[in-house]
Phi, psi and omega in degrees: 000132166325140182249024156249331169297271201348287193295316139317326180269336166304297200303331185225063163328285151322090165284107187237169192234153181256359134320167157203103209248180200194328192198186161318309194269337179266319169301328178289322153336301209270332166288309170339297172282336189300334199283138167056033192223124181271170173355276192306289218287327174299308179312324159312314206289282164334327204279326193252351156345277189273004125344275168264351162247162186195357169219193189267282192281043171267352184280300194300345209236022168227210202213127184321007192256285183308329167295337181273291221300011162230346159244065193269338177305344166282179191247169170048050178285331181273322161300314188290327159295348179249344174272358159262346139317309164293337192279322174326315188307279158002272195313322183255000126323275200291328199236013187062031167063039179227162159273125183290169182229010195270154183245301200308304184297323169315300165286012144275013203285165184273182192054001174215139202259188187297298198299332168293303188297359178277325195282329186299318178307336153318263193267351181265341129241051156036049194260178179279087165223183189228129176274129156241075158280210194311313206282286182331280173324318197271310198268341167321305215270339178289316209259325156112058165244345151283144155284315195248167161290005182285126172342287229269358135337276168335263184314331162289318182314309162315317182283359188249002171234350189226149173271161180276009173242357144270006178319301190302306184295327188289331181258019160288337189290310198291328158306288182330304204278356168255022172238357180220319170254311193272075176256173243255330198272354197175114206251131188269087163309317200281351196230034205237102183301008179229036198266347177256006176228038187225115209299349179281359187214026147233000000 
């Protein structure tokens, strides 16, 4: 095994999202509000969220005015309530008021793109896919397993380097590990377990 995957899925033993999800349809939510929303603050949102919505058509059968007025505390709160009212329309039409587990159809839903629907495939049905967001892309192209930060750049890189059945830990590890040690205003080399495999310091 590659021996920055090795060290990671050791070091973040668990693979986890720092969301707080119950099912598919409150995580595929939560990811939604998560772009440019940090965590504590989605999670504020989500709690009282799902309070009052619990399916896609509890959604669908309300109205894009009341999904903002509750989620207004997020930035970019007015797009983000109509593509989840519409992507809800979708769901409870098209799909018997479930979240599909299908990649292709996620990613015509509106608000979601391949890093949402890979990560939602992850952790919300527990498939082998690999997310590539901010964090992932930045500490990939640091540690030198990317040359550029493009997703899908990144995620072949990833595949050429992890076997498929650590994918989900390793780029879960590299989230964890660009949101507290490699972060973005400033990556803390002296407190960093790969710092003697990181193509920025050979």
């Amino acid at each position: 095994m590659n021996e920055i995957v090795k060290r990671v899925i050791e070091h973040y033993k668990e693979p986890k999202l720092e969301l707080e999800y119950s099912n598919p349809f409150e995580l595929l939510i939560a990811l939604i509000l998560s772009a440019r929303c940090l965590d504590k603050t989605t999670n504020k949102i989500t709690k009282e969220f799902f309070k009052r919505f619990k399916t896609p058509c509890d959604i669908a059968n309300s109205s894009p005015d009341e999904v903002n007025m509750l989620i207004s505390s997020c930035s970019m709160h007015n797009s983000k309530a109509k593509s989840i009212f519409e992507l809800s329309k979708i769901l409870c039409d098209k799909f018997d008021n479930k979240v599909t587990d299908d990649f292709d159809e996620l990613i015509k839903l509106p608000g979601v793109g391949e890093k949402t629907a890979n990560i939602l495939l992850a952790f919300g049905f527990s498939k082998p896919t690999i997310g590539v967001d901010t964090h992932v892309a930045r500490v990939c192209k640091r540690l030198g397993i990317s040359k550029t930060t493009d997703p899908k750049e990144v995620e072949e890189s990833i595949k050429s380097i992890c076997e498929k059945q650590y994918w989900v830990a390793f780029f879960s590890g590299l989230i964890l590990h660009g949101r507290y040690i490699c972060t973005a205003k400033k990556a803390h080399c002296d407190n960093c377990f790969l710092s003697d495999l990181c193509a920025r310091n050979i």
